[in-house]
C-alpha distance (Angstrom), angle and dihedral (degrees) to the residues before:
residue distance angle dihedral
X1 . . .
X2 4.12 . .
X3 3.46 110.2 .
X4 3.82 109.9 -105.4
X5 4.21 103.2 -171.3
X6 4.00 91.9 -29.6
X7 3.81 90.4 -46.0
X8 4.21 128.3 102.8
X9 3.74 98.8 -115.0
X10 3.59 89.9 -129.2
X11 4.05 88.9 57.0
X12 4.20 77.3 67.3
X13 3.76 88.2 72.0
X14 3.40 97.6 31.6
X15 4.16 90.4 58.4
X16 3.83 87.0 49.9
X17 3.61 97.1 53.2
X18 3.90 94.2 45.0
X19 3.66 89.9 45.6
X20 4.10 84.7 49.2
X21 3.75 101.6 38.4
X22 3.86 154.8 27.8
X23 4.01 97.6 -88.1
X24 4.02 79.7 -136.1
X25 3.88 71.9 73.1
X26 3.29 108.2 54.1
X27 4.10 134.8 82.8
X28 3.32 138.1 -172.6
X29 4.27 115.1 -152.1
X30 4.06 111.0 -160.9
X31 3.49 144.3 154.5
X32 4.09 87.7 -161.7
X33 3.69 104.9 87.8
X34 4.10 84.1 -155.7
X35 3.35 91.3 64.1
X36 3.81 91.6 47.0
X37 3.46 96.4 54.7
X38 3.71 94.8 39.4
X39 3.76 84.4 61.9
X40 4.06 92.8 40.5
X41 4.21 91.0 64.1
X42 4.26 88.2 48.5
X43 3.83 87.5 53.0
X44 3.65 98.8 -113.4
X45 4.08 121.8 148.4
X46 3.45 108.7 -114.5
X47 4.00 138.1 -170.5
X48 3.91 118.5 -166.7
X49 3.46 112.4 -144.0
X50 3.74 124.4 -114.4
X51 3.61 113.4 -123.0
X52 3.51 110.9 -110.1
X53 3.89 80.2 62.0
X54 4.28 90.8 53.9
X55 3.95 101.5 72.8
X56 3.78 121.9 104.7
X57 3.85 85.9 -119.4
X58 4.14 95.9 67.5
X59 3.66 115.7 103.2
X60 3.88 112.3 -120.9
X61 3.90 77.9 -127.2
X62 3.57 93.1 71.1
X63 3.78 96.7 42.9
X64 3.84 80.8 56.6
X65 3.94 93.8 47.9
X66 4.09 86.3 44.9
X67 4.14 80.5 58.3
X68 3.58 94.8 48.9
X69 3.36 100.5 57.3
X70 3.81 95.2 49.3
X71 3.46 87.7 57.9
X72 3.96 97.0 44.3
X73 4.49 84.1 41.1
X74 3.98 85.2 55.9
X75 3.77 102.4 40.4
X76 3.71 90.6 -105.4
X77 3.90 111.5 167.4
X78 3.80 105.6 -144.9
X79 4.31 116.3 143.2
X80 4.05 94.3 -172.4
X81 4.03 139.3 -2.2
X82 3.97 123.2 -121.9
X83 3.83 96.2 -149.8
X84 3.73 114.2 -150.6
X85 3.44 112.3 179.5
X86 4.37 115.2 -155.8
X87 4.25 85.3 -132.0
X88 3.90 86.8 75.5
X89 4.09 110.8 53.3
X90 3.91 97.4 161.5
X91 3.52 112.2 73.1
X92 3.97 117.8 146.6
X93 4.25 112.1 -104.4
X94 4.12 85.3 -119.1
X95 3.64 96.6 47.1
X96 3.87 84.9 96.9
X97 3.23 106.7 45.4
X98 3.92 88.3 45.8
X99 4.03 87.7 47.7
X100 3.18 96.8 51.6
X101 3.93 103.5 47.1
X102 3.88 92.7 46.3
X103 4.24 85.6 50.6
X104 3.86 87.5 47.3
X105 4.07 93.3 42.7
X106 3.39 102.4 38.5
X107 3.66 89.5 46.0
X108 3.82 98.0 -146.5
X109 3.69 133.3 150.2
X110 3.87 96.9 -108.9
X111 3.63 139.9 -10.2
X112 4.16 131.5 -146.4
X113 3.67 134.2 -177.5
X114 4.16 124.8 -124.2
X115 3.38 139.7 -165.7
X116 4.01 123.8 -139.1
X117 3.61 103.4 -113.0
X118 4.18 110.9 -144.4
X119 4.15 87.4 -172.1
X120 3.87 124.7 121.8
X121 3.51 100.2 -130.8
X122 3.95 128.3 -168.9
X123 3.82 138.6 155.8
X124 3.93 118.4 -121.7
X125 3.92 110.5 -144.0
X126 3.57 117.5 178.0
X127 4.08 96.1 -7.4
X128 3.54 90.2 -55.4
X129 4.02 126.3 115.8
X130 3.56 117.7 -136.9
X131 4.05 116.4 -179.5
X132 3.96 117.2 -141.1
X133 3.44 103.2 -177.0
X134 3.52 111.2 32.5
X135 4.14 140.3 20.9
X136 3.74 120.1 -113.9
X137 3.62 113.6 -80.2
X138 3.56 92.5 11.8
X139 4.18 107.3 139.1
X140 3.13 116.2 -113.6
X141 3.61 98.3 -124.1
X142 3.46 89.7 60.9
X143 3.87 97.3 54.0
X144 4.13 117.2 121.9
X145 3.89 106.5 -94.0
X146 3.62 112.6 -93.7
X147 3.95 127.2 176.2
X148 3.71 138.2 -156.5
X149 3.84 137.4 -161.7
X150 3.74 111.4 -91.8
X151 3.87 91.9 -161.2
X152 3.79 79.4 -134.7
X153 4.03 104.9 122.2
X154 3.68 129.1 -10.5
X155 4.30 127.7 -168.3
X156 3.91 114.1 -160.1
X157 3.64 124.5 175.1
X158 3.81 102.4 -129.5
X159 4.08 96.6 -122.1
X160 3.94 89.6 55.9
X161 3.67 88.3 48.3
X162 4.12 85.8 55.6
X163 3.70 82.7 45.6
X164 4.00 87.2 59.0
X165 3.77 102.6 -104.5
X166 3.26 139.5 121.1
X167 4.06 93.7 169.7
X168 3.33 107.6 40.7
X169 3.84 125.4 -160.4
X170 3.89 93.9 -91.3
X171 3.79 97.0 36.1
X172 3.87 105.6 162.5
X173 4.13 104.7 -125.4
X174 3.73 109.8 -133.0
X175 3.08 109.0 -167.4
X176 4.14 128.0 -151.0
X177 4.07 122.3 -159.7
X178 3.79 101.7 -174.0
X179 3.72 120.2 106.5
X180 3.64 94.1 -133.8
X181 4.23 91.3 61.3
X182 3.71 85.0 73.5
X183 3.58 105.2 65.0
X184 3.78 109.4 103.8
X185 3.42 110.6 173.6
X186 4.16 109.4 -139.5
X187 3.94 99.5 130.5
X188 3.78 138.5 19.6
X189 3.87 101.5 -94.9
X190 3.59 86.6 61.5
X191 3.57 95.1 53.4
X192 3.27 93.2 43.7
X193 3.92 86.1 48.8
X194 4.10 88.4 50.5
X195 4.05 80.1 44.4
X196 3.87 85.9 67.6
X197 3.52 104.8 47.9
X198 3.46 94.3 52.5
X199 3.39 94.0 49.8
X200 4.25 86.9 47.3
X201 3.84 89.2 53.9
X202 3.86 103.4 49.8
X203 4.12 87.8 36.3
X204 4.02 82.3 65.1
X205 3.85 90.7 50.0
């Protein structure tokens, strides 16, 4: 509910969706009763969480499973779930469509979106650095292409999500190449960092 340029940062997601969806098509899934009533007054199904399913340690996988069987309890018809998660407000206004006809194409059990990674990443066992992805003094440009999950978008047919996955075994990589698709908002620096490019992009308006 932090303000992000005047706006709750879920109300990012929320816009998305609506501008994506029927809104009789669209839920929200909290433990914050805020955030469920916020939703409530747009018109937006909502389920609140019971609270075995509202500790850090819960799996978003189980929240999602949790979802699935409210809909199957009530009679709800629903084949797959496009997770959005309220961390990630930038996503591109194709990513959707493009998401969804690469799920429906490809015919695969779920779908995510990445980010190339241009990092030098290594583990350090025992005070000692070992690279994994690259060789010492190797430029960075240069580096074999790795990717990483953006958090941005996520397709899941419903039976793998009772299965308990959101990334199946043949998840179809999407893959996103605008800065903005890798803000994911989990502690202050990055909001302040998501802060900035919204204030970059309407500054050039």
């Amino acid at each position: 509910m932090r303000l992000l340029r005047q706006k709750p940062l879920i109300q990012y997601s929320i816009d998305f969706a609506i501008n994506n969806f029927s809104i009789n098509d669209i839920w929200v899934n909290s433990d914050d009763r805020e955030v469920i009533e916020f939703a409530k007054k747009q018109g937006i199904m909502t389920l609140l969480r019971p609270d075995n399913l509202a500790t850090d340690e819960i799996a978003t996988v189980d929240v999602l499973k949790n979802q699935v069987m409210y809909f199957r309890e009530n009679n709800i018809d629903c084949d797959a779930i496009i997770l959005l998660q309220a961390t990630n407000p930038f996503r591109e206004d194709n990513l959707l469509k493009i998401a969804i006809d690469k799920f429906e194409k490809t015919n695969r059990k779920s779908l995510a979106t990445f980010t190339r990674s241009e990092s030098k990443l290594g583990k350090i066992e025992n005070n000692f650095f070992f690279p994994t992805n690259y060789k010492p003094g190797q430029r960075s440009q240069d580096l074999e292409k790795s990717y990483y999950e953006n958090g941005l978008l996520y397709i899941t047919k419903c039976d793998s999500i009772l299965a308990g996955a959101i990334m199946t075994a043949d998840v179809f990589p999407l893959i996103c190449e605008n800065i903005e698709s890798s803000v994911d908002i989990d502690y202050l620096e990055d909001f302040i960092f998501a802060e900035t490019l919204l204030k970059l992009k309407y500054d050039e308006k």
